[in-house]
C-alpha positions as a Markdown table, in Angstrom:
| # | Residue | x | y | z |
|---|---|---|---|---|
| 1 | Unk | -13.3 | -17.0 | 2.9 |
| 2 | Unk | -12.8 | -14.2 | 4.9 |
| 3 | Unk | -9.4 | -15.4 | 7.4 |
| 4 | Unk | -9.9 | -13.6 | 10.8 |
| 5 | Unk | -6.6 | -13.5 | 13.0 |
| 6 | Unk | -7.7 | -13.9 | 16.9 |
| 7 | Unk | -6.9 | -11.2 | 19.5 |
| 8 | Unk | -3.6 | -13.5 | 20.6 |
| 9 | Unk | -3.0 | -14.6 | 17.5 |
| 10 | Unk | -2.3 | -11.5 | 16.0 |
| 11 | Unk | -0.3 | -10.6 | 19.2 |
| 12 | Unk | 2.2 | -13.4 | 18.9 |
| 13 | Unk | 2.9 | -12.3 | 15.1 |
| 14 | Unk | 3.8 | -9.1 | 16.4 |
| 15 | Unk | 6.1 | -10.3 | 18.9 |
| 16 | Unk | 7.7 | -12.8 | 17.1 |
| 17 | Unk | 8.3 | -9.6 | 14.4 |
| 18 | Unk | 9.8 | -7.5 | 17.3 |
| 19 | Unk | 11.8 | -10.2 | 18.7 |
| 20 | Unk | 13.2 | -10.8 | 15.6 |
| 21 | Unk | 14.0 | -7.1 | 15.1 |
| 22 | Unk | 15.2 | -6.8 | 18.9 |
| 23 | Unk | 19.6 | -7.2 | 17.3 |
| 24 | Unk | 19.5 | -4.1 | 15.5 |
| 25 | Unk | 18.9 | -2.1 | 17.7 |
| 26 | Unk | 22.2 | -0.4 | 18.0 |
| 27 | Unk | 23.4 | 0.8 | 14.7 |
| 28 | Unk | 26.8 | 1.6 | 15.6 |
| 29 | Unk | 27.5 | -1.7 | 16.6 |
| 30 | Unk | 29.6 | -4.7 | 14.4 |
| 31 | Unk | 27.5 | -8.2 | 14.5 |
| 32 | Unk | 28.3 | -11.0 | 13.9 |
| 33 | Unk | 24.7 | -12.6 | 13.8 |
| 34 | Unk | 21.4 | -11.0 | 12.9 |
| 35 | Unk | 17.8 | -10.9 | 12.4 |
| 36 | Unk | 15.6 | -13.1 | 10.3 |
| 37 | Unk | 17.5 | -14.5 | 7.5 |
| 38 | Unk | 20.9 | -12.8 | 8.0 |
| 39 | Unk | 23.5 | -13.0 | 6.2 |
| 40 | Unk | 26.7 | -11.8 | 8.5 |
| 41 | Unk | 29.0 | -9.5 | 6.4 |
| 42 | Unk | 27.8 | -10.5 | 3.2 |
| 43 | Unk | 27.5 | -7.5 | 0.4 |
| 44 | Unk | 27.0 | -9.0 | -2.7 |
| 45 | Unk | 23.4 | -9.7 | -4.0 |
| 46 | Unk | 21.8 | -12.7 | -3.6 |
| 47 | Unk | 22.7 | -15.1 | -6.7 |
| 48 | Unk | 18.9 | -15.6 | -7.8 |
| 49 | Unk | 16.6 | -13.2 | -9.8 |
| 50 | Unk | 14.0 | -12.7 | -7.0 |
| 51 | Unk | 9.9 | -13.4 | -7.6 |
| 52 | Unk | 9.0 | -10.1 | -5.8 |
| 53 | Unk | 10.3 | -6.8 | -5.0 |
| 54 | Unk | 9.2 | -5.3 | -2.0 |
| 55 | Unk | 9.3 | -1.3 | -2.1 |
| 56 | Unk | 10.1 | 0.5 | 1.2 |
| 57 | Unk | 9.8 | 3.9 | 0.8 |
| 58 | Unk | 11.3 | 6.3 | 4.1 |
| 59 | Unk | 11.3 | 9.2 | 6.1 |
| 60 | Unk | 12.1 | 9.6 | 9.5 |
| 61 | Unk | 11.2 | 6.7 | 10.3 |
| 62 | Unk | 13.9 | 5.4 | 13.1 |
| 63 | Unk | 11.7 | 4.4 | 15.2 |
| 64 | Unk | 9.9 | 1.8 | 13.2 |
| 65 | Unk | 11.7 | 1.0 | 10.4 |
| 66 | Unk | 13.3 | -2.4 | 11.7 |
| 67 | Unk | 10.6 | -4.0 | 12.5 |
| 68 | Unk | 8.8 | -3.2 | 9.3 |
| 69 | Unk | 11.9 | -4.8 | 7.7 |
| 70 | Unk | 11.9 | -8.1 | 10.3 |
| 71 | Unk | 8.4 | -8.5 | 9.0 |
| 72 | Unk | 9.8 | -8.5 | 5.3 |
| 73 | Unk | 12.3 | -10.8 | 6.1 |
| 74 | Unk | 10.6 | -13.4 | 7.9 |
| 75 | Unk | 8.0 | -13.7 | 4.8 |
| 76 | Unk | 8.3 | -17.9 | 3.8 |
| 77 | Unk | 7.5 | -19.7 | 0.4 |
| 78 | Unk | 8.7 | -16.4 | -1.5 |
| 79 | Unk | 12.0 | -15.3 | -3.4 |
| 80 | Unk | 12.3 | -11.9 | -2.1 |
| 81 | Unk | 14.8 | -8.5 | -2.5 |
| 82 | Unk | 13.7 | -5.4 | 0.0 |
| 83 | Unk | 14.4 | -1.6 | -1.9 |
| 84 | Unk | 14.5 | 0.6 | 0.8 |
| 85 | Unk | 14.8 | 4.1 | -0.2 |
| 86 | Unk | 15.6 | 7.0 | 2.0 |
| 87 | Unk | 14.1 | 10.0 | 1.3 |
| 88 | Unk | 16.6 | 12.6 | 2.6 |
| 89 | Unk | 15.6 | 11.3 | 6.2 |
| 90 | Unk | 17.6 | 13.2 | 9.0 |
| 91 | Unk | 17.1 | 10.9 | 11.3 |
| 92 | Unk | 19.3 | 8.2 | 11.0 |
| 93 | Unk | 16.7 | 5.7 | 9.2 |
| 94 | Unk | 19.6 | 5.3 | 6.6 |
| 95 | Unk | 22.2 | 3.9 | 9.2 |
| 96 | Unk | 19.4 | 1.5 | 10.7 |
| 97 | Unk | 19.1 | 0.1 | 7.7 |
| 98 | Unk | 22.5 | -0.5 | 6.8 |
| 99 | Unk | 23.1 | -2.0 | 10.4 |
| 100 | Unk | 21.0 | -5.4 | 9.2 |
| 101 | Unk | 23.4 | -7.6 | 7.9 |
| 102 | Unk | 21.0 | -9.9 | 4.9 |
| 103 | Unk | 22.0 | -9.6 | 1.5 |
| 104 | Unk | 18.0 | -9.1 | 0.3 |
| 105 | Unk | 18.6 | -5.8 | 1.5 |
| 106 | Unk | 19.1 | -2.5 | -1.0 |
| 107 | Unk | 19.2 | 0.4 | 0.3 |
| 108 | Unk | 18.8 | 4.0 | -1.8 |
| 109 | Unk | 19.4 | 7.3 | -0.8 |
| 110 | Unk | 17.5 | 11.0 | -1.6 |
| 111 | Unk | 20.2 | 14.0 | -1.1 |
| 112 | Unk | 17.2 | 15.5 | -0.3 |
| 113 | Unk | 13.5 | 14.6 | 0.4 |
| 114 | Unk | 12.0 | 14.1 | -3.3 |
| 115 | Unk | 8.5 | 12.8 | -2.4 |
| 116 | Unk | 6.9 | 9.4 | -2.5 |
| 117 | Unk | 5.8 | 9.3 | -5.9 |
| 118 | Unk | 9.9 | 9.9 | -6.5 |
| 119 | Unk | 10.7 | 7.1 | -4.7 |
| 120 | Unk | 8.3 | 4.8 | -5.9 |
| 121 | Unk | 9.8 | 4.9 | -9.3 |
| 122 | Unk | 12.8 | 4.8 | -7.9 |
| 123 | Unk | 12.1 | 1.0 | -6.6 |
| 124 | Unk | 10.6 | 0.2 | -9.3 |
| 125 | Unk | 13.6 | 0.9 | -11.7 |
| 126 | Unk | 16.2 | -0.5 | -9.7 |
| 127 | Unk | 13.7 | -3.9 | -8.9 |
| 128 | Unk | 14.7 | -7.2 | -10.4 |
| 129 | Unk | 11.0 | -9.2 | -9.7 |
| 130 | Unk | 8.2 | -9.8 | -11.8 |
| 131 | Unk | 6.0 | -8.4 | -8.5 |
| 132 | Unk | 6.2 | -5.4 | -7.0 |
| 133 | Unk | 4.6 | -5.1 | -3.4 |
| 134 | Unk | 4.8 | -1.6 | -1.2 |
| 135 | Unk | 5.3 | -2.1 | 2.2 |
| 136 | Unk | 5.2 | 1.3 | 4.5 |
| 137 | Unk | 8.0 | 1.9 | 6.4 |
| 138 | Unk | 6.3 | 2.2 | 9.8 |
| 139 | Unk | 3.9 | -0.5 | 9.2 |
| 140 | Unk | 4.3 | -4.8 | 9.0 |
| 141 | Unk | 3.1 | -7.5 | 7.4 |
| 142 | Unk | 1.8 | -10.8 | 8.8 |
| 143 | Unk | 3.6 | -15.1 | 7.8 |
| 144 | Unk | 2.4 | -15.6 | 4.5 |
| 145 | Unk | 1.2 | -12.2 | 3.6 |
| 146 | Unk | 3.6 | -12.3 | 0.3 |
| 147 | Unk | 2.9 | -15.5 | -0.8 |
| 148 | Unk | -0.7 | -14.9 | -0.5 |
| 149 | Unk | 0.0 | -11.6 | -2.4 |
| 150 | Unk | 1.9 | -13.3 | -5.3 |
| 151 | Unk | -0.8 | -16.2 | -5.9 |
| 152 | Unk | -4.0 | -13.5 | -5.8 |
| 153 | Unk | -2.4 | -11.5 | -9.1 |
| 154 | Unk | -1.0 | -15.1 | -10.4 |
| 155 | Unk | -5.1 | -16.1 | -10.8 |
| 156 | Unk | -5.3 | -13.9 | -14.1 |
| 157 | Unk | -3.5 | -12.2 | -16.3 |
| 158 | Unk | -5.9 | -9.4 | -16.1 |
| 159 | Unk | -4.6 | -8.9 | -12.6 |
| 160 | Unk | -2.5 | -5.5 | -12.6 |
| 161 | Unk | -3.2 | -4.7 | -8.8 |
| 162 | Unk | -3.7 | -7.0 | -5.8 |
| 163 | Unk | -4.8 | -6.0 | -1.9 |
| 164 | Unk | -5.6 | -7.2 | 1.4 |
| 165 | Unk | -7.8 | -6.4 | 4.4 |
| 166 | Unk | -6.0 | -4.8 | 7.2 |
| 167 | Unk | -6.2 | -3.6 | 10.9 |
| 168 | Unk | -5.0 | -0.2 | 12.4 |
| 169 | Unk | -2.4 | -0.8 | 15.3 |
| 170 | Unk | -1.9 | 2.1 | 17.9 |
| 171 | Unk | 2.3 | 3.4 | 17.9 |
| 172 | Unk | 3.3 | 0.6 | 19.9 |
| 173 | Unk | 1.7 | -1.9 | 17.8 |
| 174 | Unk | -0.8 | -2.9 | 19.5 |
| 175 | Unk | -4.5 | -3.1 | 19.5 |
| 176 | Unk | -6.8 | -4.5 | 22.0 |
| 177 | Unk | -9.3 | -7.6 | 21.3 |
| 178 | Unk | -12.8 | -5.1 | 21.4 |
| 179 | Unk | -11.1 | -2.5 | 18.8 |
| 180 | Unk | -9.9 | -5.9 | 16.7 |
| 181 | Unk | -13.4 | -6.9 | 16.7 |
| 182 | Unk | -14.4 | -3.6 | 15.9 |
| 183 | Unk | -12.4 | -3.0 | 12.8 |
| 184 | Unk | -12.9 | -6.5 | 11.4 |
| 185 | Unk | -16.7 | -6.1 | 11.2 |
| 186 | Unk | -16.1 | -2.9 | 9.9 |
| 187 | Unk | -14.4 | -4.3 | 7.1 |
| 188 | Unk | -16.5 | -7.2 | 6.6 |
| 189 | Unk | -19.5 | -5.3 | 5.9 |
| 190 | Unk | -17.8 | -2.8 | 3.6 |
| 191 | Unk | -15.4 | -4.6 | 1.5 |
| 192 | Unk | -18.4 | -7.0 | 0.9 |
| 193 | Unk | -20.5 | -4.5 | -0.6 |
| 194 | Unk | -17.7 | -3.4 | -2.8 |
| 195 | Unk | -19.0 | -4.9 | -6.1 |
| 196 | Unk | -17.9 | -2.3 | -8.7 |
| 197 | Unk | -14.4 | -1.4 | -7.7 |
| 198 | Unk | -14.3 | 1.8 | -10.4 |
| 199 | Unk | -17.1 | 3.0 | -8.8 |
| 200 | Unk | -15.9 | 2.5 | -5.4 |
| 201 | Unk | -12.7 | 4.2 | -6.1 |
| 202 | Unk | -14.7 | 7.2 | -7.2 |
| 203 | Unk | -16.9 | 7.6 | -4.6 |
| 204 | Unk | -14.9 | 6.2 | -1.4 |
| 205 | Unk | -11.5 | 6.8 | -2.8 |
| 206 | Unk | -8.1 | 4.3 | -2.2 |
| 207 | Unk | -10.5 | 1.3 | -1.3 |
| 208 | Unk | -7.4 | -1.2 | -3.1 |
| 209 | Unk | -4.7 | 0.5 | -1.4 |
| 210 | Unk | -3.3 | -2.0 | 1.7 |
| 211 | Unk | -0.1 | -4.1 | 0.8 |
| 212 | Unk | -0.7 | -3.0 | -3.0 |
| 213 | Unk | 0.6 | -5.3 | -5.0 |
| 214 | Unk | 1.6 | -4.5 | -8.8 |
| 215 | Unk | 2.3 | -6.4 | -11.6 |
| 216 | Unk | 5.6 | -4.7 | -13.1 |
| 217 | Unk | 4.0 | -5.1 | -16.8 |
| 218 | Unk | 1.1 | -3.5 | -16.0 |
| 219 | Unk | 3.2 | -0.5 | -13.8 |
| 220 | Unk | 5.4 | -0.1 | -17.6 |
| 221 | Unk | 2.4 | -0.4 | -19.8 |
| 222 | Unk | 0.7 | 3.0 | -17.8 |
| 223 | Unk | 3.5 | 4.6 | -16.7 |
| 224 | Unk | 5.6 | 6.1 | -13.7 |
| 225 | Unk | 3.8 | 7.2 | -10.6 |
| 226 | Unk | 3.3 | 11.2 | -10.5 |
| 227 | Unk | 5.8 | 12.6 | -8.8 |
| 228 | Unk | 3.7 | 16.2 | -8.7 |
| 229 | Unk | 1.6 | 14.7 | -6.0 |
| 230 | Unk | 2.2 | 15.5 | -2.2 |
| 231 | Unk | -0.4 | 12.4 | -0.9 |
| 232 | Unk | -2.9 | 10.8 | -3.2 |
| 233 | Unk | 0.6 | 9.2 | -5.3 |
| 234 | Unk | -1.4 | 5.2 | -4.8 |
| 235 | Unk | -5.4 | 6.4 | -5.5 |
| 236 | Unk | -4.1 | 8.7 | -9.4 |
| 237 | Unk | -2.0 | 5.1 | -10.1 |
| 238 | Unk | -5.5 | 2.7 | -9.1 |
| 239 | Unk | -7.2 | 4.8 | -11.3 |
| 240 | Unk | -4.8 | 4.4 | -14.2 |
| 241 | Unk | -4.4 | 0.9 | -13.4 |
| 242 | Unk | -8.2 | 0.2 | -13.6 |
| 243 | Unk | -8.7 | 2.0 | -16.7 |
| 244 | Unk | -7.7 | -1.5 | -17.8 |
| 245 | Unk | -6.9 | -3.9 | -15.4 |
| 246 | Unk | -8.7 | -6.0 | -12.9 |
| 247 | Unk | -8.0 | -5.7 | -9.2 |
| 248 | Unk | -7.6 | -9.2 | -7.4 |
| 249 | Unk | -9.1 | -8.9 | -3.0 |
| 250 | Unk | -7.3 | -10.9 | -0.9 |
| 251 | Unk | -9.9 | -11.6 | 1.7 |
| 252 | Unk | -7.4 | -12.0 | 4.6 |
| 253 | Unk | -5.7 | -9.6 | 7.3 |
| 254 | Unk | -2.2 | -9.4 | 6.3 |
| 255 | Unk | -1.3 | -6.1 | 6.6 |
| 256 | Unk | -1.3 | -3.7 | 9.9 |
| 257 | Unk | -1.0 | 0.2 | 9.7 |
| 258 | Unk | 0.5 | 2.2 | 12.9 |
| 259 | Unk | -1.3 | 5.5 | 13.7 |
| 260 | Unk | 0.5 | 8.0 | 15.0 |
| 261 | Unk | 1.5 | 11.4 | 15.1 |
| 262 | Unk | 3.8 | 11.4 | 11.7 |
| 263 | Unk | 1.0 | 9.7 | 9.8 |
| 264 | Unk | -0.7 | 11.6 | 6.8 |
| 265 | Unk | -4.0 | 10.9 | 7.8 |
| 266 | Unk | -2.9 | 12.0 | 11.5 |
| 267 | Unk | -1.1 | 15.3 | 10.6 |
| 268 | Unk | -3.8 | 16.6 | 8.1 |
| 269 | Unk | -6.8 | 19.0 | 9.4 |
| 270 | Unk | -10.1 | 17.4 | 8.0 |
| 271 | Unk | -8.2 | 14.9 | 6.4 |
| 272 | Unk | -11.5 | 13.0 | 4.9 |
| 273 | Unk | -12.4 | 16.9 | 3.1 |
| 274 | Unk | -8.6 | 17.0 | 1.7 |
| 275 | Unk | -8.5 | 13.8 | 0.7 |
| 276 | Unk | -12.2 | 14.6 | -1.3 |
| 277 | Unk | -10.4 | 17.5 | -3.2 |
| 278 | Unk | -7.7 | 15.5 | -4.1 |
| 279 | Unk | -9.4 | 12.9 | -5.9 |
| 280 | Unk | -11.4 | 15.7 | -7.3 |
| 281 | Unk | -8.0 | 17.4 | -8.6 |
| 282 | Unk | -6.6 | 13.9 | -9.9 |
| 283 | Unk | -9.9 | 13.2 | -12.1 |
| 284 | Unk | -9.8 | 16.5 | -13.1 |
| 285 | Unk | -6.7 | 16.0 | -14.7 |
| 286 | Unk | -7.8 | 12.6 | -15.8 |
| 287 | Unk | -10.4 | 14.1 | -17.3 |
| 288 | Unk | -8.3 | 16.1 | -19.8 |
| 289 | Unk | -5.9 | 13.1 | -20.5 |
| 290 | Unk | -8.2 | 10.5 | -20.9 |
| 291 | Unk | -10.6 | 11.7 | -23.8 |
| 292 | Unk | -12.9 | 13.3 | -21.0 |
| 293 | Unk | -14.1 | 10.3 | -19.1 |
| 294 | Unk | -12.7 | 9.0 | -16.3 |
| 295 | Unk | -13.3 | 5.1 | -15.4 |
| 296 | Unk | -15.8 | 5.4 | -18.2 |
| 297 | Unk | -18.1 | 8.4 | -16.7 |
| 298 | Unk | -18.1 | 11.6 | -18.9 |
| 299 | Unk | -17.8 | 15.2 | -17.1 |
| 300 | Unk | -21.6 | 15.3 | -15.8 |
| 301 | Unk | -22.1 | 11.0 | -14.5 |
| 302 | Unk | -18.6 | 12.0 | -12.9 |
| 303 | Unk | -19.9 | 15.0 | -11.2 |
| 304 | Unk | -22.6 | 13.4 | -9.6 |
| 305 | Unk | -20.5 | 10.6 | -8.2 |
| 306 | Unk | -18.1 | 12.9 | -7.1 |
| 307 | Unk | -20.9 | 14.6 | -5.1 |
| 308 | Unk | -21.8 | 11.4 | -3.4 |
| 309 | Unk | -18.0 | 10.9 | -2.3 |
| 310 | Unk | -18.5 | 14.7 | -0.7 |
| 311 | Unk | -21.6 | 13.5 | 1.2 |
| 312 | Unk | -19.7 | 9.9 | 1.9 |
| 313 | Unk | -16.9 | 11.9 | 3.3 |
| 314 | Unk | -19.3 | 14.0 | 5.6 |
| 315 | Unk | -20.6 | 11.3 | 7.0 |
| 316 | Unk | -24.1 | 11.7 | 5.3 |
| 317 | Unk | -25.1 | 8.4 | 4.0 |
| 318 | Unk | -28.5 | 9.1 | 2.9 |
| 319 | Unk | -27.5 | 11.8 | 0.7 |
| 320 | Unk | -24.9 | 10.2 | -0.9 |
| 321 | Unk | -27.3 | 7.1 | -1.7 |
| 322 | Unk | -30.0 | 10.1 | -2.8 |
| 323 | Unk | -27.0 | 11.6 | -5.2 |
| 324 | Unk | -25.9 | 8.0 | -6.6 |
| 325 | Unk | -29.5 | 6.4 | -7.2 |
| 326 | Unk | -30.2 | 8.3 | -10.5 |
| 327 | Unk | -26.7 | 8.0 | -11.7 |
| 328 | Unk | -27.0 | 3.9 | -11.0 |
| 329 | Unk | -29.4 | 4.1 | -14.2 |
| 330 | Unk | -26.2 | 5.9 | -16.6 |
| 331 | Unk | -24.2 | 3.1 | -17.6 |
| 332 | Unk | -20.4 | 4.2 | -17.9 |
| 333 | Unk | -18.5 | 3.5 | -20.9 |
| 334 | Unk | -17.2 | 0.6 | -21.7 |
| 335 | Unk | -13.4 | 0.0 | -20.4 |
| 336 | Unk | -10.5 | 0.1 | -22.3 |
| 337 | Unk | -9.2 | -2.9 | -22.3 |
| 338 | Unk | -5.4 | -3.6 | -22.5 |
| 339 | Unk | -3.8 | -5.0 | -25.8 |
């Protein structure tokens, strides 16, 4: 069942987030209390293995970053360690984060800025969990967004990915009830119509990609995340990742994305055109590592869906439905399925 968060609802999450983030503000400063779950002066790690990792990745992000981390920290029914790794941020994002006093915390820093492929492998090596779970550093989570998390890729063991629904916050974290609505029937009629995730990745592109959550024996079995990549890092790993795994939906917003100026999608000219060529560029080298098939289409069925997700990204429905109705008849190969 599809969970819906009312207008106030979601609104009180928030606060309760920013309230709890409100004693950090001033880095400089010694505490003696702190946020959720703080530990006052403690260094050491915590003395339990933890069930999940969550991976922050960060740059320049000041301005957000603590309450992205108070909505980390107030996560219930979860054993949890927070990797937060500074990409060369100048800043200050690095003294933020050291400024909260809870022992879940890790930080890592870049000398310089490395990329987020870079430091996604970075969290990954230095994680501890079963679970990894990506959290942006500008963005929050909602209560019970990583439990939920941890029992969708619990439900099989051909689970290497899980995701959620989500909702786009303005910079201030808010959003008001008739863009809520707006979004969340958006959603509802898209996700549902996403039968055939391969496919959908294909022609829509990262349709798996809020609050991703990874099973760390699936990450080791295909390998590191491409560090070549400037944006696109999530979508080449998905399509790895579903070369022989199963994605697990989480039918529930959990997860809420910030727009503003620093964003990818914000800061890049005809971002829905760049994004196209990307995924064209990563199956293009798919194509030559993978046997030359990608998701099971060969070099011509791939073409033709790659067409449609041109005319998808357009905005030209009717063509992209014209492109894909012929290639609905080509049945791709079958998967390969993991050992």
């Amino acid at each position: 069942m599809h969970r819906i968060p009312s207008h106030s609802e979601l609104l009180q999450h928030i606060r309760s987030i920013e309230d709890a983030a409100a004693p950090w503000r001033d880095p400089g400063q010694t505490r003696t209390s702190g946020g959720p779950g703080s530990r006052a002066g403690t260094t050491t790690d915590p003395p339990t293995l933890p069930q999940v990792t969550v991976s922050m990745p960060a740059y320049r992000s000041g301005e957000f970053i603590r309450v992205a981390i108070a909505s980390v920290l107030l996560q219930q029914g979860v054993d949890l360690e927070l990797i937060v790794v500074d990409d060369g941020s100048p800043d200050g994002t690095a003294d933020i984060v050291r400024s909260i006093p809870d022992a879940r915390i890790r930080l890592i820093r870049n000398a310089k800025r490395m990329g987020i492929g870079h430091c996604h492998n970075l969290a990954v090596a230095a994680s501890r969990a079963p679970v990894i779970i990506h959290v942006d550093s500008d963005d929050l989570i909602l209560p019970g967004a990583l439990s939920a998390m941890v029992q969708a890729l619990a439900r099989s063991s051909r689970n290497g990915q899980a995701y959620c629904d989500f909702v786009h916050l303005d910079k201030a974290a808010r959003i008001t009830p008739e863009e809520l609505h707006r979004q969340v029937a958006f959603l509802s009629r898209h996700r549902k119509g996403l039968t055939d995730i391969r496919r959908a990745l294909l022609v829509h592109g990262m349709v798996v990609g809020h609050l991703r959550t990874y099973r760390r024996s699936a990450l080791e079995e295909v390998g590191p995340f491409d560090e070549t990549l400037r944006y696109g890092v999530d979508y080449e790993m998905a399509l790895r990742l579903a070369e022989c795994y199963e994605f697990e939906r989480v039918p529930r917003v959990l997860y809420c994305q910030r727009v503003h100026g620093d964003n990818t999608q914000a800061t890049l000219r005809m971002a829905p055109i760049r994004f196209w060529w990307n995924r064209v560029r990563i199956c293009r080298r798919h194509l030559r590592r993978r046997e030359g098939a990608v998701l099971g289409y060969r070099r011509l069925e791939l073409a033709g869906v790659l067409a449609s997700s041109l005319a998808h990204a357009l905005e030209i429905p009717k063509l992209a439905k014209g492109i894909l109705r012929p290639l609905a008849r080509m049945a791709p190969l079958p998967r390969r399925d993991r050992p």
